[in-house]
N, C-alpha and C positions, 0 to 999 in steps of 0.2 A: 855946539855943546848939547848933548843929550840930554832928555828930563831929569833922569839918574844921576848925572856928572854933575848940572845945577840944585838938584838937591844937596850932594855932599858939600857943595863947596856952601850952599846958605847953612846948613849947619853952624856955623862961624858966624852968623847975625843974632845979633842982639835979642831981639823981638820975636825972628821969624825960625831960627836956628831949634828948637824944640819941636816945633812943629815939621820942621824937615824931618832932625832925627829920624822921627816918631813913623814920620810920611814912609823913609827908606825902611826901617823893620817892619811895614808891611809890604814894602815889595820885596820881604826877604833881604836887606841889605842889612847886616848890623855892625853899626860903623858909631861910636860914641863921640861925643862933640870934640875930646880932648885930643883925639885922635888930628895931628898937625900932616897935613898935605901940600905940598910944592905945586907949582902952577903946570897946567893941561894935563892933568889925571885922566884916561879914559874908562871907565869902564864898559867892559865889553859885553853885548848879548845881555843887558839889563842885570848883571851881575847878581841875578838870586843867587843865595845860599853862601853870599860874603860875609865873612865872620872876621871883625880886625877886634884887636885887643885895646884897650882905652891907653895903653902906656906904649904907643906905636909910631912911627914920623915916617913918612913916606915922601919922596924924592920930586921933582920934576917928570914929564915927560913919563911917569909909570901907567903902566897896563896891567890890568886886574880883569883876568876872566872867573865867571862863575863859578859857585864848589871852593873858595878860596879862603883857606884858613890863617888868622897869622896872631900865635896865641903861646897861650904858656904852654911846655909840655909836662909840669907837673900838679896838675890839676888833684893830685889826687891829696896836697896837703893843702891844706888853708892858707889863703893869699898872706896872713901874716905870716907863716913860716916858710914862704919861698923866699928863693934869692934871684928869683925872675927880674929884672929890672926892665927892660925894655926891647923892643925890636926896633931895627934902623934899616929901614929900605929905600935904596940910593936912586941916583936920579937913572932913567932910560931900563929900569929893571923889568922887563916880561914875568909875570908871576899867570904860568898855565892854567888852565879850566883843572881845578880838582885838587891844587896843591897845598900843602899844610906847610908851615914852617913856624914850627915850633923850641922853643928855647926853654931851657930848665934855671940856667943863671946867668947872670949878670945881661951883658948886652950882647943878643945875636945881630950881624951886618953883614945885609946883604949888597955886595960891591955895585958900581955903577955896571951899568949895560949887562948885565946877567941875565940869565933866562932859567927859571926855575919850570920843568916840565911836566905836563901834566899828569896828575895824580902822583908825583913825585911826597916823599917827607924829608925835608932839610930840619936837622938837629945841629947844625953849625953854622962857621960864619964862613963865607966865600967869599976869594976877589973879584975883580973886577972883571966883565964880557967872560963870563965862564957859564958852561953849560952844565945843569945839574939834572940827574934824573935816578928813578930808581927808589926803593925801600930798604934801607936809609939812601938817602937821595946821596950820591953821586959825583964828583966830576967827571965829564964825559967829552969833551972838548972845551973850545975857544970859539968865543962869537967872533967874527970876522965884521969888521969895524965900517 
């Protein structure tokens, strides 16, 4: 496991989990403690420029490359008047260098074994081993198992 990857996961201590946070927003990671992650997380290429939302669950087995957004997309009213609730990203999910997946209401879910493409914007929710790509991101195939 990477310094990066032991950082996010001490997040989640007691004592030490502040000082992680704090450690990862200077290597450009910003990942808040609330934020729930399933076991062997990679991230990739020291993940600058990750931006995860505090109200986010992430799966087993996910990869997270650099540039990688996962937030509300209606930023533009005050968090008490959205109806953003959450993002769900499932276990074995590829999220590519530069992708945004953003959600306006309620809960967006992204399926197990998907691969969201680089620089791609997903504004919904997809199933399972599907390939997303494109502005608005896309289905584009079937990840092959």
């Amino acid at each position: 496991m990477d310094f990066i990857t032991r950082l996010t996961y001490l997040r989640k201590n007691h004592i030490l989990g502040r000082i992680a946070y704090y450690t990862l927003k200077l290597l450009g990671v910003e990942m808040p403690r609330s934020v729930a992650i399933g076991d062997d997380l990679e991230i990739a290429h020291g993940g600058f420029g990750i931006v995860i939302h505090r109200h986010t669950i992430i799966g087993s087995r996910v990869k997270i490359y650099p540039g990688v957004t996962l937030g509300r997309a209606d930023i533009y009213r005050p968090a008490s008047q959205s109806k953003f609730e959450r993002i769900v990203i499932e276990d074995d999910v590829i999220l590519s260098p530069g992708c945004k997946v953003l959600c306006k209401s309620g809960v967006l879910r992204v399926g197990q074994g998907t691969v969201i493409g680089a620089n791609a914007v997903l504004l919904q929710s997809v199933g399972e081993n599907e390939l997303w790509a494109g502005i608005p991101a896309r289905c584009v195939g079937k990840r092959e198992a």
